[in-house]
C-alpha positions in Angstrom: 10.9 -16.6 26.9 12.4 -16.4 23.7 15.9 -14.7 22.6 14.6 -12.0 20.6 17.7 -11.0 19.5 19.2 -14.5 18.9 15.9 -14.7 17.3 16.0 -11.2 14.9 17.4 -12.3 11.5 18.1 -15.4 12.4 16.8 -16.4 8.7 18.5 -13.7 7.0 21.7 -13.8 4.8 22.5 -10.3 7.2 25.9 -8.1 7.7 26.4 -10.3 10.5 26.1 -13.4 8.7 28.4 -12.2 5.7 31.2 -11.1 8.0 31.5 -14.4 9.7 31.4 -16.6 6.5 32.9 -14.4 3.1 36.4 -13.8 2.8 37.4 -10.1 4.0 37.6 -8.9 0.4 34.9 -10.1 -0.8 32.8 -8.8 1.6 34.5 -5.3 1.6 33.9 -5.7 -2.1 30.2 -6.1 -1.7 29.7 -3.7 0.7 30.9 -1.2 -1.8 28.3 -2.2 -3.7 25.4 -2.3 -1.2 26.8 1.2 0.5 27.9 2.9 -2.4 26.1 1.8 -5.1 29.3 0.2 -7.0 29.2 -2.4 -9.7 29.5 -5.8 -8.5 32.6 -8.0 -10.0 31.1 -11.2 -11.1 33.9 -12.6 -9.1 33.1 -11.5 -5.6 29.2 -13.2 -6.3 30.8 -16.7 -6.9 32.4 -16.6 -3.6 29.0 -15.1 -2.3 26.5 -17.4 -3.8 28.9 -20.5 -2.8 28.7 -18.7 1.0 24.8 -18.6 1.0 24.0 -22.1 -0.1 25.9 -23.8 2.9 24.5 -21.0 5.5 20.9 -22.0 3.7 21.6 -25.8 3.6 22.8 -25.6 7.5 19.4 -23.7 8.0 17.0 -26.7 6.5 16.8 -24.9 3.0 16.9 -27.6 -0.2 15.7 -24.9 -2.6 16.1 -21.7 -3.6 14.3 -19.2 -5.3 14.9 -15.2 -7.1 12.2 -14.1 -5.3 10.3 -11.0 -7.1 7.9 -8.6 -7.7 6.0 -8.7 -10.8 2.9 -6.1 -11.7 0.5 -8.7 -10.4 0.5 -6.6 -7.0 2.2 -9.7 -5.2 5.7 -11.3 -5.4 6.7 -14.7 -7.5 9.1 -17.4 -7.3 10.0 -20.3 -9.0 12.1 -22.9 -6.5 15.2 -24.9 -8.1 17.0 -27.6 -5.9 20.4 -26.9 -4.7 21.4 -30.6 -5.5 23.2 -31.4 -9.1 23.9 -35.1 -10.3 27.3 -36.6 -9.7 29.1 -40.1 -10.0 27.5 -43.3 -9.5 24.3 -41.7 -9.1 25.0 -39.7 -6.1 24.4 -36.0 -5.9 26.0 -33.0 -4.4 24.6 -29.4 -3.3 25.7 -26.6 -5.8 24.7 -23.5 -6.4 27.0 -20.7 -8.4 27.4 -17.3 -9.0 25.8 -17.0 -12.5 23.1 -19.0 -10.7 22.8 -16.3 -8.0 22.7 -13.2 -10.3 20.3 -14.1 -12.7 17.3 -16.2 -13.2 14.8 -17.1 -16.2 10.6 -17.3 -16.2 8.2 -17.3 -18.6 7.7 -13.4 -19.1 5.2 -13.6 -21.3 2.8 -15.5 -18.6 2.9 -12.1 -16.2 1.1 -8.7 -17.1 3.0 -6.9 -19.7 0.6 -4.2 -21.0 2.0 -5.0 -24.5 5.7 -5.3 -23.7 5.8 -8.6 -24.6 4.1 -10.5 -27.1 2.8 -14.0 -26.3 4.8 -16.5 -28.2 7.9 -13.6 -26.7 8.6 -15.8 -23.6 11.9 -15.3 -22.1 12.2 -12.8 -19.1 15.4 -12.5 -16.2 15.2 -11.9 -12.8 18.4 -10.0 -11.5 20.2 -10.2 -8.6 19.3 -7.1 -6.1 22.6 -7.2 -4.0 21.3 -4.1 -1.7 18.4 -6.5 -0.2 19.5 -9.5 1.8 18.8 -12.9 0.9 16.3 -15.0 3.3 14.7 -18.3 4.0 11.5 -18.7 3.9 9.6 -22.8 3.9 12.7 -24.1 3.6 14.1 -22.2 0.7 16.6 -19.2 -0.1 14.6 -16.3 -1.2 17.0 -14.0 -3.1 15.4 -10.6 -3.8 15.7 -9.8 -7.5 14.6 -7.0 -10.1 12.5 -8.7 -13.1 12.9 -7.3 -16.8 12.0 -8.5 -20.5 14.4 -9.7 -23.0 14.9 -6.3 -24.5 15.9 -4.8 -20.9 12.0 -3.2 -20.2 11.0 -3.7 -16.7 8.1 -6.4 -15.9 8.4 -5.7 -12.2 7.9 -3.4 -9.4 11.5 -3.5 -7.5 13.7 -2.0 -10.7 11.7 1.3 -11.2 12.2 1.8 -7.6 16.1 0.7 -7.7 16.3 3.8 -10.5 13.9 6.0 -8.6 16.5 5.6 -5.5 19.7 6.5 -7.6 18.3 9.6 -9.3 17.4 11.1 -6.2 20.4 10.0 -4.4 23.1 11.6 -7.3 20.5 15.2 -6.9 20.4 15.3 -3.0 24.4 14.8 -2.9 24.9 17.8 -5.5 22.8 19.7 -3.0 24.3 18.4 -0.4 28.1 19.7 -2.0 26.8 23.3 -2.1 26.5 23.1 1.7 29.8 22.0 1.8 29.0 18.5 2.9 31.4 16.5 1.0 31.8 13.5 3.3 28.6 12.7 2.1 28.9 9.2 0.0 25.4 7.6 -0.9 21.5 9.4 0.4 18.8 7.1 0.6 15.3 7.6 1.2 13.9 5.9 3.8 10.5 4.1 4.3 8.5 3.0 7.4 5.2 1.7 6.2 2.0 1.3 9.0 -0.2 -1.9 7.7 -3.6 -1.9 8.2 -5.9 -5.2 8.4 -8.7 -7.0 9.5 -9.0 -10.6 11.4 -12.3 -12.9 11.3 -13.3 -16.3 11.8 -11.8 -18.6 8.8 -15.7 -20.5 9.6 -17.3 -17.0 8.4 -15.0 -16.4 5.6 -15.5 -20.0 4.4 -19.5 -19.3 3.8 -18.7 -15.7 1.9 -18.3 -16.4 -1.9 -17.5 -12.7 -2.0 -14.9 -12.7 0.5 -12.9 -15.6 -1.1 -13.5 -14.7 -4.6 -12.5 -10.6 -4.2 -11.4 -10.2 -1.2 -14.5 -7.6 0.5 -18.1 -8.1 1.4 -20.6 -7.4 -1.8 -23.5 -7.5 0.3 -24.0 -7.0 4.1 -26.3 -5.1 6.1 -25.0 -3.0 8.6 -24.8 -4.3 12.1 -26.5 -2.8 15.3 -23.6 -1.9 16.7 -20.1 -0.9 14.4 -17.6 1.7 15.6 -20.0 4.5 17.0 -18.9 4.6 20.3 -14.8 3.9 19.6 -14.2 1.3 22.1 -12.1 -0.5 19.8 -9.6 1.7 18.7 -6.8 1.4 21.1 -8.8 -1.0 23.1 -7.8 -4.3 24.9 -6.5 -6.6 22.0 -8.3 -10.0 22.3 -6.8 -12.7 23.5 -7.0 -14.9 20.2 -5.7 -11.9 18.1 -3.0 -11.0 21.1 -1.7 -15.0 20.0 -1.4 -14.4 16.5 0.0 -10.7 17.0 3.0 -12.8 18.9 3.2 -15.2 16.5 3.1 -12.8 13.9 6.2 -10.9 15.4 7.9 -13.7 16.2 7.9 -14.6 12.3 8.6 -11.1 10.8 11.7 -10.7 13.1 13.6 -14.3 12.0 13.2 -11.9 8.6 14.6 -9.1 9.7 11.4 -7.4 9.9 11.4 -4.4 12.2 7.7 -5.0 13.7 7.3 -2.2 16.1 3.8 -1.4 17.0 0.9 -3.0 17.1 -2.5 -2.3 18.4 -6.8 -2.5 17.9 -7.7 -0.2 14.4 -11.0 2.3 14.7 -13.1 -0.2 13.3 -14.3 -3.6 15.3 -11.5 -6.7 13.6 -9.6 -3.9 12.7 -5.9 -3.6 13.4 -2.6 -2.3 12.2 0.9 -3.5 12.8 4.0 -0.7 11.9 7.8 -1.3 11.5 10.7 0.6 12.1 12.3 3.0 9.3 14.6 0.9 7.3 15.8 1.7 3.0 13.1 2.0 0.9 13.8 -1.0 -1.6 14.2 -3.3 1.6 10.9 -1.6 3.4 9.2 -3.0 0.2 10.4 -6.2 0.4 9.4 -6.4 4.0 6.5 -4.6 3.5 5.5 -7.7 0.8 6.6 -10.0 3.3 4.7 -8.8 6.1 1.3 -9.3 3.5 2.1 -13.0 2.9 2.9 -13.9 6.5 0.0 -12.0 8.1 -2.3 -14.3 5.4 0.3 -17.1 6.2 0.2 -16.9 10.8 -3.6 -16.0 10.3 -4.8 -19.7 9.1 -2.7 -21.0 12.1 -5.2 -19.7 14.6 -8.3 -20.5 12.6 -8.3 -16.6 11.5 -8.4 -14.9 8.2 -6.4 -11.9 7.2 -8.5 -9.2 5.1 -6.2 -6.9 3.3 -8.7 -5.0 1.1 -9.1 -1.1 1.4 -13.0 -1.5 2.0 -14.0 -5.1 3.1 -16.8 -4.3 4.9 -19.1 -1.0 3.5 -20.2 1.9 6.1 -17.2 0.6 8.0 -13.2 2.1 8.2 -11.6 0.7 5.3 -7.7 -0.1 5.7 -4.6 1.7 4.4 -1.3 1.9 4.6 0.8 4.9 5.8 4.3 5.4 3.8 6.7 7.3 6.2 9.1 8.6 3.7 12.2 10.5 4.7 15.7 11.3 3.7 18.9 10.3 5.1 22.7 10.6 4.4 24.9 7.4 4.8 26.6 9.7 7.8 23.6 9.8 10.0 21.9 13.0 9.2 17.8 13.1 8.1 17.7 15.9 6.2 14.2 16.9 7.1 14.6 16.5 10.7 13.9 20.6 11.3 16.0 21.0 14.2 16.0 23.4 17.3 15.5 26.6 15.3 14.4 25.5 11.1 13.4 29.0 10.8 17.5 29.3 10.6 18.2 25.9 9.4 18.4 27.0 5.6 19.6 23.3 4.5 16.3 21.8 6.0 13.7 24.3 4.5 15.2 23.6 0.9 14.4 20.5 0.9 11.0 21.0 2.4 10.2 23.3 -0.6 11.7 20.7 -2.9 9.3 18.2 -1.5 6.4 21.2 -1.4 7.0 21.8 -4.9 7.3 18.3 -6.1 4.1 17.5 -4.4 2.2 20.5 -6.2 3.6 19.8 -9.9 3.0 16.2 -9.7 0.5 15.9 -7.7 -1.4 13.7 -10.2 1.6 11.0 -9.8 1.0 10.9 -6.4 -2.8 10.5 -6.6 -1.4 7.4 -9.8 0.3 5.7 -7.5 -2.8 4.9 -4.8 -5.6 4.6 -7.6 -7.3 0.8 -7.4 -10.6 -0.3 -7.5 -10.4 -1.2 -4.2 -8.6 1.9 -2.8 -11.7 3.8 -4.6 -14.6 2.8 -2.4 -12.2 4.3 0.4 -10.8 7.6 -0.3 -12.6 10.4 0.4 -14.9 8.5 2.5 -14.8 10.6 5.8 -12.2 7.9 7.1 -9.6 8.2 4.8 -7.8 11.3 2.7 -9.6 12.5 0.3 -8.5 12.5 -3.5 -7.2 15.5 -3.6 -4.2 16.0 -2.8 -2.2 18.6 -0.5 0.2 19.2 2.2 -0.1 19.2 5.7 3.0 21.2 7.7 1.4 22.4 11.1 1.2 25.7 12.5 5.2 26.1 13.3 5.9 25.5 9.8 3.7 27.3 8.0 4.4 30.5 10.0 8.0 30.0 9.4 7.1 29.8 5.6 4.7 33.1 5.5 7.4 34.9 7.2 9.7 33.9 4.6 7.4 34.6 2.0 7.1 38.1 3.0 10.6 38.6 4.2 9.4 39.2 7.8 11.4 37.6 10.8 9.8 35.1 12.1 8.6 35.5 16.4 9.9 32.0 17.6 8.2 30.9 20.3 9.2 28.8 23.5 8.6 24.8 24.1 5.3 24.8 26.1 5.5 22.2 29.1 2.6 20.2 28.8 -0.1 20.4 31.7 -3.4 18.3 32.2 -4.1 19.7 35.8 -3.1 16.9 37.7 0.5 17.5 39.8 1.2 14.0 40.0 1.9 13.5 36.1 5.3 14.6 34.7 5.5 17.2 32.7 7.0 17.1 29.1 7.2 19.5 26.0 4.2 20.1 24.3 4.9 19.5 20.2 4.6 22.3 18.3 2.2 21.4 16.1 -0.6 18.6 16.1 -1.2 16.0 13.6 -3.6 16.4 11.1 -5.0 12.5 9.8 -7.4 14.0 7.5 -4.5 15.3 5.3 -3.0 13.2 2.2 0.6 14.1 2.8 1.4 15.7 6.4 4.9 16.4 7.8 5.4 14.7 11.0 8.0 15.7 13.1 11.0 14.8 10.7 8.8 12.9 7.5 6.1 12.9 5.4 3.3 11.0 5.9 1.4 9.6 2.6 -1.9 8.6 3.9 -3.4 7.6 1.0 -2.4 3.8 0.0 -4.8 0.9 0.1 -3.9 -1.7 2.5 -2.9 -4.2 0.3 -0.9 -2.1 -2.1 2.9 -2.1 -2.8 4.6 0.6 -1.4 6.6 0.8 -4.6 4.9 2.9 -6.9 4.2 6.2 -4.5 7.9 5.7 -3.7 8.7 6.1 -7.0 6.8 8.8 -7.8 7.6 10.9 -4.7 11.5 9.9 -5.1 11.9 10.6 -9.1 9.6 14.5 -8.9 11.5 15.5 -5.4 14.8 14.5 -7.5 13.6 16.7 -10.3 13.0 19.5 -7.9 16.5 19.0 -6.4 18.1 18.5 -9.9 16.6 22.1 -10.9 17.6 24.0 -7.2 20.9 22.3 -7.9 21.8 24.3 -11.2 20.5 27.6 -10.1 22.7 27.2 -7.1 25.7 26.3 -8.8 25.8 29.1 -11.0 25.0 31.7 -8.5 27.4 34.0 -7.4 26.5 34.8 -4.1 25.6 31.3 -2.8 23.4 32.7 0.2 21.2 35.8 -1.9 20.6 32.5 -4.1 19.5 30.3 -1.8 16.7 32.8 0.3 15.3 34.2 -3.5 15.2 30.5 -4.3 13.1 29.3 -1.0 10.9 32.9 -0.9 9.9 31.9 -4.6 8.8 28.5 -4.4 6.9 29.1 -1.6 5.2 31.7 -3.0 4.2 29.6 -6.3 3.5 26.7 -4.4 1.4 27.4 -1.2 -1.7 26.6 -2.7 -1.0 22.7 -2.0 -0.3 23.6 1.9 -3.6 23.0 3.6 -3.7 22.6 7.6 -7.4 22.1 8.3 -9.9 19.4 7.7 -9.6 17.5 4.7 -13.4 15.8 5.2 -14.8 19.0 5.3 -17.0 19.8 1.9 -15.8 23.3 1.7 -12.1 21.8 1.4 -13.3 20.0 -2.0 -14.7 23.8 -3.4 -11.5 25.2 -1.8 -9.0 23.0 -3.8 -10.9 24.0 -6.9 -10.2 27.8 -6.5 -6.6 26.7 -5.9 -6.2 24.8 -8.5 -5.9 21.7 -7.0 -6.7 18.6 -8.7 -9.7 16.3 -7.8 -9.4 12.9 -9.0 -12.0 10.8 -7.6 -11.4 7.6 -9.3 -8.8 5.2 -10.9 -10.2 5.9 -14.4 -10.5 10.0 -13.9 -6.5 9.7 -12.6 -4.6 7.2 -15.1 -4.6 9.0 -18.5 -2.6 11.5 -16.3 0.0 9.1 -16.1 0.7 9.5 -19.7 0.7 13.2 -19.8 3.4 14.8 -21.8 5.4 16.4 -18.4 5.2 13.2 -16.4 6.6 10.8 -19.3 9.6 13.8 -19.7 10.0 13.7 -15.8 10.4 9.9 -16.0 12.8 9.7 -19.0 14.9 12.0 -17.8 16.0 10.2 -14.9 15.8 6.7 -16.5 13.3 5.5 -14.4 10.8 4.8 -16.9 10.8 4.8 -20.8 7.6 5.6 -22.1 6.7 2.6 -23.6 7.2 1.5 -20.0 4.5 4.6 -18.4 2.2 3.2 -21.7 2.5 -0.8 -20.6 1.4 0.1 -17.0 -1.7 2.6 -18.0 -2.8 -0.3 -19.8 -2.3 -2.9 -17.1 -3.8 -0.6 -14.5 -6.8 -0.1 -16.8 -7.1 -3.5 -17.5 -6.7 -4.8 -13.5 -9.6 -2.5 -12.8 -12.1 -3.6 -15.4 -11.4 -6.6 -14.5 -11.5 -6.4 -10.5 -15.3 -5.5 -10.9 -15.6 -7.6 -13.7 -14.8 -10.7 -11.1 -17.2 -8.6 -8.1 -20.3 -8.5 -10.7 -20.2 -12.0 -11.7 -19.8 -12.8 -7.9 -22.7 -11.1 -7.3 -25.1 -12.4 -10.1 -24.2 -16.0 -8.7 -24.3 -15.1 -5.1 -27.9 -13.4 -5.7 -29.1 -16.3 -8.5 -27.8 -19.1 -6.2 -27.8 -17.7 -2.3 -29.6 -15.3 -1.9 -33.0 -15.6 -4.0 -33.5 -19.4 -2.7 -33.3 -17.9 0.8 -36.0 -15.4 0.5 -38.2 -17.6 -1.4 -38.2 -20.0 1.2 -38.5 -17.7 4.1 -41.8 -16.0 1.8 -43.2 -19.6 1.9 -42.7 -20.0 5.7 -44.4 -16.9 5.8 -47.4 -17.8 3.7 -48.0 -21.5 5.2 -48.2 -20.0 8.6 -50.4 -18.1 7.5 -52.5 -20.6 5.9 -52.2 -22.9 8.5 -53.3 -19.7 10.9 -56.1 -19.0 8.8 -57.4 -22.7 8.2 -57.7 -22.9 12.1 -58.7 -19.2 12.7 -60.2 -17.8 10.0 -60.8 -14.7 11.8 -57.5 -14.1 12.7 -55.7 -10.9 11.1 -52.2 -12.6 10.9 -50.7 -9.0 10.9 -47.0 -9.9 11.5 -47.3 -12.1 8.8 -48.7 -10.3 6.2 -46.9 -7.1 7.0 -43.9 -8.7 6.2 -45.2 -10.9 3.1 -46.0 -7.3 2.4 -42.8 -6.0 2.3 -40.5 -8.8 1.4 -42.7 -9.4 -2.3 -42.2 -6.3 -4.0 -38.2 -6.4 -2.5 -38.0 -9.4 -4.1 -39.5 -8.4 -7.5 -36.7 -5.6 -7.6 -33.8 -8.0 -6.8 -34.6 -10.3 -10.0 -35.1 -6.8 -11.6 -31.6 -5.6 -10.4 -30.2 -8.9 -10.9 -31.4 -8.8 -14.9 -29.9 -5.5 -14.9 -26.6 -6.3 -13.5 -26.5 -9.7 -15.9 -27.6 -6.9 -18.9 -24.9 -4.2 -17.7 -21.9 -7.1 -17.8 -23.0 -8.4 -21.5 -22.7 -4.8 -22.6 -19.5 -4.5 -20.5 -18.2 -7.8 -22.0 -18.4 -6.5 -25.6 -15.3 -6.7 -27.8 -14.5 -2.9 -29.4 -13.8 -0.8 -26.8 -10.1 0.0 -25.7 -9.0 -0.1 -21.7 -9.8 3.3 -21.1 -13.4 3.0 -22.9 -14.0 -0.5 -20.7 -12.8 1.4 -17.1 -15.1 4.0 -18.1 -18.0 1.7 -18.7 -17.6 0.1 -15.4 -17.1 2.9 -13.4 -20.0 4.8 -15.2 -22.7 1.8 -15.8 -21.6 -1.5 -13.9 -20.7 -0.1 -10.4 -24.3 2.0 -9.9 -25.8 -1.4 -11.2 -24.5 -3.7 -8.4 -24.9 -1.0 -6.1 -28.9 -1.0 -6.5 -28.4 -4.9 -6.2 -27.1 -4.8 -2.8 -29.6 -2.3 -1.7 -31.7 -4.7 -2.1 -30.1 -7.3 -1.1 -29.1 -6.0 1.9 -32.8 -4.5 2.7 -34.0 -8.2 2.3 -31.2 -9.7 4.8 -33.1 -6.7 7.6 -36.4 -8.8 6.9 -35.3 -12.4 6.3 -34.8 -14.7 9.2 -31.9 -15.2 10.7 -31.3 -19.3 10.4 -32.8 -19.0 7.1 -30.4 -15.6 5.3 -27.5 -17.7 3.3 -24.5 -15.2 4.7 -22.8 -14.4 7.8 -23.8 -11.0 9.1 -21.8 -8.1 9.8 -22.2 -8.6 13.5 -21.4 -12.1 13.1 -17.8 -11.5 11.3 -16.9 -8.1 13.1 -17.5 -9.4 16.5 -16.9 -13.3 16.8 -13.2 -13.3 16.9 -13.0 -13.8 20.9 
């Protein structure tokens, strides 16, 4: 058996590793900047970068790389040898501290949304000292931020870096009022669950659709799916059990706290969830844990499906953001306590996060909206688009109570009993979870429930860390200019709640009468990624953003247009896949089977004229006019993509069109389609079933 802790970040450039190899002041001096936030001397990253080379070169590493995170949804890197030319033609291993805290690509080759011209080239990748360096196929991976020439940010990681230190300065004002000054650096903190699914490599190797976008464009539904819940929690397969291990085993040389794993609701479903670690570093892993679940999959002959909806009329995948906040002293300053109802310090921040949640809840809905992520909220599996908040029955009493300055009936811890005297007893929580909610507190944390599986966990972070920072930054001056600290701070709490209620909703988010609810609140419903982007651009969220430097607005106007143009062109790729799939697959297959059909029957008739051949003609019957309205759908589709294809319309105009006249099209094509595959033999249909890919992974 393996050293597992010999084995946890064992490829990591970790606290451990620094104290052992970097001079005592230079490592004091860079854990001021990774604890505190300080500027690093230029200095102290000599002495580090010189440190990391021969700790990577004593690991196997000849390379290394800055390792990012540009707006393509996945990370980059561009490997440079360690070895520079010396006399005699020999070479030696260098590797310095300019060379460590910056980097140069080609910015113009990444999406830009207009940030950078074409022939404007040069882009820097910056050192991001609070994220430790790793090695990864034999090369040092050294996290960076990724901006333009003129300072604009290309990249994921650096709104995220500002999002963090704008709510950090607001939460430590806060924090000063309650007379906690020993308070140096708050940080929120992120434990993302990551949903997948695992079939044969044989069956993904025979789906165009699969390898070109990533989910099934056609696909009948199988017999049997997830009806009767046997999966979820089940027995994990030995085969997947192998890779799980293997999969761990891989995450933790990272550093990766992999936790929890176990079978998802739907059959090749699964999810894998780490511990709680600082949200820039939960990203990194999170990214990570993407590549290397692709990466361990292939080893076992498996591939790893990371698309919200890969399979239709069966549970899509997400990915659930734990956010909380902690002080660098220890304290999680939603954790409730014993008694919240007198904690005052926890129940302002749960109305800053109530309120944030309410004003901006169009950011939050921003941050999840894909093309993929589309086809699974709101689709009785997943939270709907609207969003609210979910605090339990405890809570919300506490809050009406407060609301109408009535004290609050506390009630004892319930000992839990199932009738069976043999079983321990334990205390019963006080309130139950709620998975049909978008955001739901969860003991000490909020749970965003919306992301697509193979999203970043970037963007919601920023958008939940720059409006609860806002909220904070406005509680902040009212209290500081109060005179009597305490009146403040109750008139304060008792009047958010009451303006902000209407985005607390306990009960079941899948019900229809929720959606008609939300509307008499108020409540935005923004049911796809074209209805929620011009949002983003709205004249309060661009002032939220500038305020606290996280984005300029030429920076919110870049990414509208890159988030326009990623999901015209997502169903851009899907629609071509499916002309060629149906031109070149699928209508050979039927064809042939119809003239299987009709030469049996020929042949049955030129023996037995008599015969009624019923079987046969039934289905002749039923397969010709299906097949007249596949080329028709097919036309269609071909038709619907010319018109989609013109030049003239901006990014908005284009998402429109395909949301409005493209997706309806290749709908009706795999109606079709997928009514032929019911009727078309088995040896002769040109595509794994459902059955097949759900249920072959032994």
């Amino acid at each position: 058996m393996k050293d597992i802790p010999t084995l946890f970040g064992s490829m990591v450039f970790n606290d451990q590793v620094m104290q052992e190899r970097l001079p005592e002041e230079t490592y004091r001096a860079l854990m001021r900047t990774m604890e505190n936030g300080r500027r690093l001397d230029p200095t102290v990253a000599t002495v580090v970068a010189n440190a990391m080379k021969d700790w990577a070169i004593e690991k196997g590493a000849t390379h290394f790389t800055h390792w990012f995170q540009p707006m393509t949804g996945i990370t980059a890197e561009k490997h440079d040898s360690f070895i520079v030319p010396a006399e005699n033609g020999r070479v030696i291993m260098e590797f310095s501290g300019k060379e460590l805290i910056k980097g140069e690509s080609d910015a113009s080759s990444f999406p830009s949304g207009g940030l950078r011209a074409t022939f404007e080239a040069r882009g820097y990748t910056a050192w991001d000292p609070t994220s430790y360096a790793f090695i990864k196929d034999n090369t040092l991976c050294i996290p960076t931020a990724f901006c333009s020439y003129g300072g604009e940010a290309l990249d994921q990681k650096t709104p995220l870096l500002r999002s963090m230190e704008a709510i950090n300065k607001q939460t430590l004002r806060v924090l000063r009022l309650f007379g906690h000054d020993e308070v140096a650096m708050v940080r929120t903190t992120v434990g993302p669950e990551q949903e997948y699914f695992l079939i044969d490599k044989d069956m993904y190797d025979r789906r165009k659709d699969l390898i070109n976008t990533g989910r099934t464009l056609f696909g009948a539904r199988p017999s049997k799916s997830q009806e009767l819940d046997d999966h979820y929690y089940g027995a994990i397969k030995s085969r997947v059990s192998a890779y799980m291990r293997d999969l761990d085993e891989e995450l933790w040389k990272l550093g990766v706290l992999s936790k929890t794993e176990h079978n998802e609701a739907a059959p090749a479903q699964h999810e894998m969830a780490p511990i709680f670690c600082t949200t820039n570093i939960a990203a990194d892993h999170n990214q990570l844990t993407m590549e290397l679940m692709k990466k361990v999959a292939g080893r076992h002959g498996l591939v790893c499906l990371l698309h919200e909806k890969p399979f239709d009329g069966v549970n899509g995948s997400g990915k659930h953001n734990n956010w909380s906040l902690s002080t660098d002293t220890g304290i999680n300053l939603l954790e409730p306590g014993e008694t919240p109802y007198e904690n005052a310090q926890f129940l302002l921040f749960l109305c800053a996060v109530i309120k944030a949640v309410d004003e901006y809840q169009d950011l939050l809905r921003i941050s999840v909206a894909a093309a993929g992520n589309d086809h699974r909220l709101g689709a009785q599996e997943a939270p709907p688009a609207i969003v609210s908040i979910f605090l339990g029955d405890e809570l919300t009493a506490i809050l009406e109570a407060l609301e109408n300055g009535t004290a609050y009936d506390a009630k004892e811890k319930v000992q839990m009993k199932v009738g069976v005297h043999t079983l321990p007893r334990f205390p019963k929580d006080t309130t139950d979870r709620n998975r049909t909610s978008p955001f739901a507190f969860t003991g000490n944390k909020f749970e965003f429930r919306m992301l697509g599986s193979s999203m970043s966990v970037s963007a919601p972070n920023v958008m939940l860390n720059t409006a609860v920072a806002k909220e904070l930054d406005d509680f902040a001056t009212e209290l500081e200019q109060a005179a009597d600290f305490n009146a403040a701070l109750g008139a304060l709490i008792q009047r958010v709640i009451k303006q902000h209620k209407r985005i607390i909703f306990n009960g079941n988010g899948y019900d229809d009468a929720w959606v008609a609810e939300a509307e008499k609140r108020g409540l935005l419903n923004l049911r796809t990624t074209p209805d929620c982007l011009p949002h983003l651009l709205s004249e309060k969220n661009v002032a939220l953003f500038e305020k606290y430097g996280v984005y300029t607005e030429t920076e919110l106007r870049s990414r509208y247009d890159i988030r326009l143009q990623n999901y015209a062109k997502v169903l851009h790729i899907e629609a071509h896949t499916m002309v060629s799939m149906t031109q070149k697959d699928i209508v050979p297959a039927v064809l042939r089977y119809a003239r299987e059909l009709a030469n049996t029957l020929r042949a049955k008739k030129t023996v037995m004229p008599d015969l009624a051949c019923a079987a046969e003609c039934n289905l002749l019957q039923k397969i010709s006019p299906l097949t007249d309205r596949l080329t028709v759908c097919l036309d269609n589709l071909r038709q619907t993509l010319a018109e989609a294809d013109k030049p003239g319309r901006n990014p908005q105009e284009t998402a429109n069109f395909y949301r409005d006249e493209v997706i309806p099209t290749m709908q009706a094509l795999r109606e079709t389609a997928d009514s032929l595959e019911m009727l078309v033999a088995k040896d002769l249909w040109p595509l794994p079933s459902y059955g097949d890919m759900l249920f072959s992974v032994r």
